[in-house]
N, C-alpha and C positions, 0 to 999 in steps of 0.2 A: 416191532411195536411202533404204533404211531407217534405223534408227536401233536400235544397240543398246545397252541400257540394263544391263543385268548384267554384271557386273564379267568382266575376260576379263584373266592374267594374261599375262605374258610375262618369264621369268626369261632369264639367259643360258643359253645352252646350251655346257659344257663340252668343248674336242678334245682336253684333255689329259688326264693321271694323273697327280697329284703323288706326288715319288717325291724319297729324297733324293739319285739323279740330276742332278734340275734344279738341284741347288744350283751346281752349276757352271758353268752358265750364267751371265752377265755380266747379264741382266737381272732375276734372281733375285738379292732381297737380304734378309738379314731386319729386320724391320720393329720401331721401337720405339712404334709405338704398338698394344702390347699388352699385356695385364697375365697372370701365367701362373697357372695353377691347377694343385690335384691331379690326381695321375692325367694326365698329360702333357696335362692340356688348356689351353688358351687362349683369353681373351677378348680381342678384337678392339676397340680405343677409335678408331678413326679417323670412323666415320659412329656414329649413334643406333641405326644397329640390333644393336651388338653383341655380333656372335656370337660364343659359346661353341664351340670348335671341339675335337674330340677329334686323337688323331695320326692324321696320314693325311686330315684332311677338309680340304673346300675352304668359303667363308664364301661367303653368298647372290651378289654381286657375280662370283665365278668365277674371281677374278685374285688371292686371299689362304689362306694354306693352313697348316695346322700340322705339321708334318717334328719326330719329338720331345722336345712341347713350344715349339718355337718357332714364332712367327709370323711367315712369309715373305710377301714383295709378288714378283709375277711380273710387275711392269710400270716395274721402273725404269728408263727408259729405253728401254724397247720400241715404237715409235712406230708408229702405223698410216696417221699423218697428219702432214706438216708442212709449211702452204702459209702464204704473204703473204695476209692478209686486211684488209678496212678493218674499224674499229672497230665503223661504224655497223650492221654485218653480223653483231653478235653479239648483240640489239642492245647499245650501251653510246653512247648520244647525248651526255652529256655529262663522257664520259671521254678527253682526248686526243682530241677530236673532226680530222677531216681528218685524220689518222693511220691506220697497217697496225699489224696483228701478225702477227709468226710463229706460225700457230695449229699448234698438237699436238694428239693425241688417240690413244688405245691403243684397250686392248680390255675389253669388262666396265660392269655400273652397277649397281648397287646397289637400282633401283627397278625395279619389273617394266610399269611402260606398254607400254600394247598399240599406240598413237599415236607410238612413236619414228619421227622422219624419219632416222635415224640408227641405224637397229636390224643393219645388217650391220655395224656395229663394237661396238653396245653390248647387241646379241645373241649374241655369238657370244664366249668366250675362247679364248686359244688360244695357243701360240707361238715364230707365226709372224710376222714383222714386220722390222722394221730397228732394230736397237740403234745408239742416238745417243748418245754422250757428253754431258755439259751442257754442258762448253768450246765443242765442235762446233755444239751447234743456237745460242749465243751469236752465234757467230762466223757462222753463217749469216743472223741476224735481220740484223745490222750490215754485210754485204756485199750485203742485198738490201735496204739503205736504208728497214727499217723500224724504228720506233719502240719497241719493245716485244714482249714475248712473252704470250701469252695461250692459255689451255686451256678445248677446246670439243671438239664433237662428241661422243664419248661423256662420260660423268661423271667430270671432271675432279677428284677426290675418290681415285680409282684410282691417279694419279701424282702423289700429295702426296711423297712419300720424293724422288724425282726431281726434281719441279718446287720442292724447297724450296733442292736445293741449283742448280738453274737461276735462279734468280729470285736469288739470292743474287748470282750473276755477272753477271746482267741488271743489275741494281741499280747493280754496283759501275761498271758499263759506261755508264748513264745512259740504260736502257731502262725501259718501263713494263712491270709485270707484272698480268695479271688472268688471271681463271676466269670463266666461264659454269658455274653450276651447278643441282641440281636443288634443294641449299641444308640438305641433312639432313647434312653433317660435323658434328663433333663440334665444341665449344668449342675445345679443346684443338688441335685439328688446324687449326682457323682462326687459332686465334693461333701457330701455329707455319710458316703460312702469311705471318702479318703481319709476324713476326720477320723473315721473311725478305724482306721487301720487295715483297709483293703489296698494292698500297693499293686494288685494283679489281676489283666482281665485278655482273655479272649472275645472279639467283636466282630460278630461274621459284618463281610460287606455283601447284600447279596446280588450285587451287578452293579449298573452305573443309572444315571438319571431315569433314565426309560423304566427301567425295571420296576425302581421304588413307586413310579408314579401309575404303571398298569398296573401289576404283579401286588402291591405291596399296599398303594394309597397313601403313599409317605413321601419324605422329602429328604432327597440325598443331600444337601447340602447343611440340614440340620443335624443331619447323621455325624457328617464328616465333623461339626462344628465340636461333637461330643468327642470324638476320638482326637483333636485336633487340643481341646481343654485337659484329656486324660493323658496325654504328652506331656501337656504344658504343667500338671501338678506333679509329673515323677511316676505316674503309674506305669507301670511295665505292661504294654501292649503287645497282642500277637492278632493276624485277621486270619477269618480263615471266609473262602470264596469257593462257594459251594457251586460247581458249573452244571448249570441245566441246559441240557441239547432243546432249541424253542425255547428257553425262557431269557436265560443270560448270558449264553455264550459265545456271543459277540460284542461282549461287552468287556471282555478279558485287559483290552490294553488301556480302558477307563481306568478298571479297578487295580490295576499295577500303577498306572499313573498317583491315582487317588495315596496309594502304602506309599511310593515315593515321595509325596509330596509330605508327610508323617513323620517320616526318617528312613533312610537308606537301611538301617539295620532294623529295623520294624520285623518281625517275622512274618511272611505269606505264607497260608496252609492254601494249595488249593486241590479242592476236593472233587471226588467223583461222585456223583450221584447214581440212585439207585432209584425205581421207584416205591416210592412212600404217598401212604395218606390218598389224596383224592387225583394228587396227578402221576401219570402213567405214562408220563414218556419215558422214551428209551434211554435205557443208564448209558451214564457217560463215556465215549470211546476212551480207551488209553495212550489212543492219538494222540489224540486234542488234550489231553494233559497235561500229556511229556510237549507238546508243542509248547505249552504253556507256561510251564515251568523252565524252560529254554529260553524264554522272550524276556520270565519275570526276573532270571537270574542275569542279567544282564542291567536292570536298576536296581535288584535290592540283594543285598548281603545273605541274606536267609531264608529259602524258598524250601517249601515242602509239597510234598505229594503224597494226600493223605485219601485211604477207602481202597488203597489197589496194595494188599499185604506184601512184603518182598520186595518192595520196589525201591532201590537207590535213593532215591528222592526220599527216603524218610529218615536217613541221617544228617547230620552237621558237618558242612566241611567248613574248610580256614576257606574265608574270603581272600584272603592274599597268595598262598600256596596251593590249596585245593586239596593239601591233607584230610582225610576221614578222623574226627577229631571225636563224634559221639554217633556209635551204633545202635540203632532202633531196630527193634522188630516186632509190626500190629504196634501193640498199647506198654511196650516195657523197654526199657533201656540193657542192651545187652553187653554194650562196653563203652569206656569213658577213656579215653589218651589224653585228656590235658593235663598241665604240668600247673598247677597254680593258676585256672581256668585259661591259661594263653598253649598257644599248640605248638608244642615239641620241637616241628620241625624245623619254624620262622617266626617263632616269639611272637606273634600276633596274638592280641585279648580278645579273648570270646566275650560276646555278650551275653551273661547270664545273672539276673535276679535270685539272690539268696544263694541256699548250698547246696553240692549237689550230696545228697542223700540218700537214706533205707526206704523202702515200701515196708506198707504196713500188714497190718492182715488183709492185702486185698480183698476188695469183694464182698466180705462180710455186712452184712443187712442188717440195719437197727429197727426199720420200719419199710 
């Protein structure tokens, strides 16, 4: 298979017309993370790339729009997706590990990859979907015996208004809350995340300067600036670094540097790719991963090797001793050796967020 090297975008592609119609819709809210300008326009503070949006227009992501002067979200509560998933599936290894979340996910994202495995939700806006209450999706995480609520599949960055005051009820309830994200929100919007009780996120990096700026139209250094503040408030971080043959995979000792410079015990996920969506290069050797995973284990405490089933690399070993301390297999934890989360053999403390836990009725579909 070939290998394309020139950047190829992929925006959402819009089914709607904003109209002050939608305003009456129940998943249609307006949105305070905006700032308003002259001439009824509006700049959009939720993500870095904030748009300036005149009346009438929709912002890059598909799902945010200005109705005069104000800035509306078309996805509070609009759900495309709400299934029991294990933790280890997002990935988040040492978050609540042996644990589910109620995962959600709308419509819309913010970054234009050509690579999404998830591009029939975060290509397309639109809306149609199933409007959820946050009482409701609560009440559904805690009847289907999972632990937690967590935001994945498209850019969970789209249902911050919704998931803030979900996580809020999660919280009060004695669930966990996290996001998988692409990691470009705003400051502001991730501490208005923390406020509410989200102490957990997965942030793909997906390569180093180059990448963001052909590949993406983004800026690495405001990326980094987000994961760099979601340290510095107590959130528990894991990256994971998706290697594309032609796109980013030379850019491997950036993006080790970048988790280093975060904290030594940061977890790396680094993945293999496969092809998805509009690009069609060739899936990733398992060369180049176990290379890579080789190089990263040598700056950071916790390296994973995630998309190639069976493979070593998807357990926990002790940093100090090299003991197998937490056994993975795919998406489930199949054994756990710590003694009071430190390893048996050299008393050395795992890093681990919360407890480790039951799954729930995996799998199970609300919407």
């Amino acid at each position: 298979m070939s290998i394309t090297e020139m950047p190829i975008y992929s925006w959402p592609l819009r089914m709607y017309e904003p109209s002050s119609e939608l305003l009456r819709l129940p998943n249609v809210r307006e949105s305070s993370f905006s700032v308003s300008l002259e001439n009824n326009r509006v700049k959009c503070t939720l993500c870095h790339r904030q748009c300036t949006l005149s009346n009438g227009q929709v912002g890059l992501c598909g799902m945010r729009f200005n109705i005069n002067g104000r800035l509306y979200t078309a996805t509070y509560g609009l759900l495309t997706a709400a299934e029991s998933r294990p933790m280890e599936i997002k990935p988040l290894f040492h978050y609540y590990p042996r644990t589910s979340a109620l995962t959600i996910s709308t419509y819309g994202c913010n970054f234009p990859c050509a690579w999404c495995q998830n591009w029939h939700l975060s290509k397309f806006t639109s809306m149609d979907g199933v409007y959820v209450p946050p009482e409701k999706l609560v009440e559904w995480a805690i009847e289907n015996g999972d632990s937690g609520i967590n935001v994945s599949f498209n850019e969970p960055t789209l249902l911050t208004e919704y998931v803030i005051d979900v996580f809020r009820l999660a919280r009060a309830r004695g669930l966990h809350a996290s996001i998988n994200t692409n990691g470009y929100l705003t400051p502001e919007a991730l501490r208005a995340l923390f406020n509410a009780g989200m102490d957990g996120m997965n942030s793909d990096i997906k390569g180093g300067r180059e990448t963001y700026k052909r590949w993406l139209a983004a800026d690495f250094d405001r990326l980094m600036s987000t994961l760099e503040y979601a340290v510095k408030l107590g959130i528990h971080l894991e990256v994971t670094y998706l290697v594309i043959p032609g796109v980013n995979d030379d850019e491997a000792d950036e993006v080790i540097n970048a988790v280093a410079r975060l904290g030594r015990d940061v977890p790396l996920h680094i993945t293999a790719y496969y092809p998805a969506h509009k690009l069609r290069n060739s899936p990733t050797p398992v060369e180049l991963i176990e290379n890579i995973w080789r190089r990263a284990k040598k700056e950071l405490d916790y390296v994973y090797v995630g998309n190639i089933p069976g493979h070593p690399g998807q357990h926990t070993y002790c940093p100090r001793c090299g003991a197998v301390l937490i056994k993975r297999f795919e998406d489930r934890v199949i054994d756990v050796k710590l003694v009071n989360y430190k390893c048996p053999r050299c008393g050395y403390e795992i890093k681990i967020r919360g407890y480790i836990g039951k799954y729930g009725n995996l799998y199970r579909r609300f919407v």
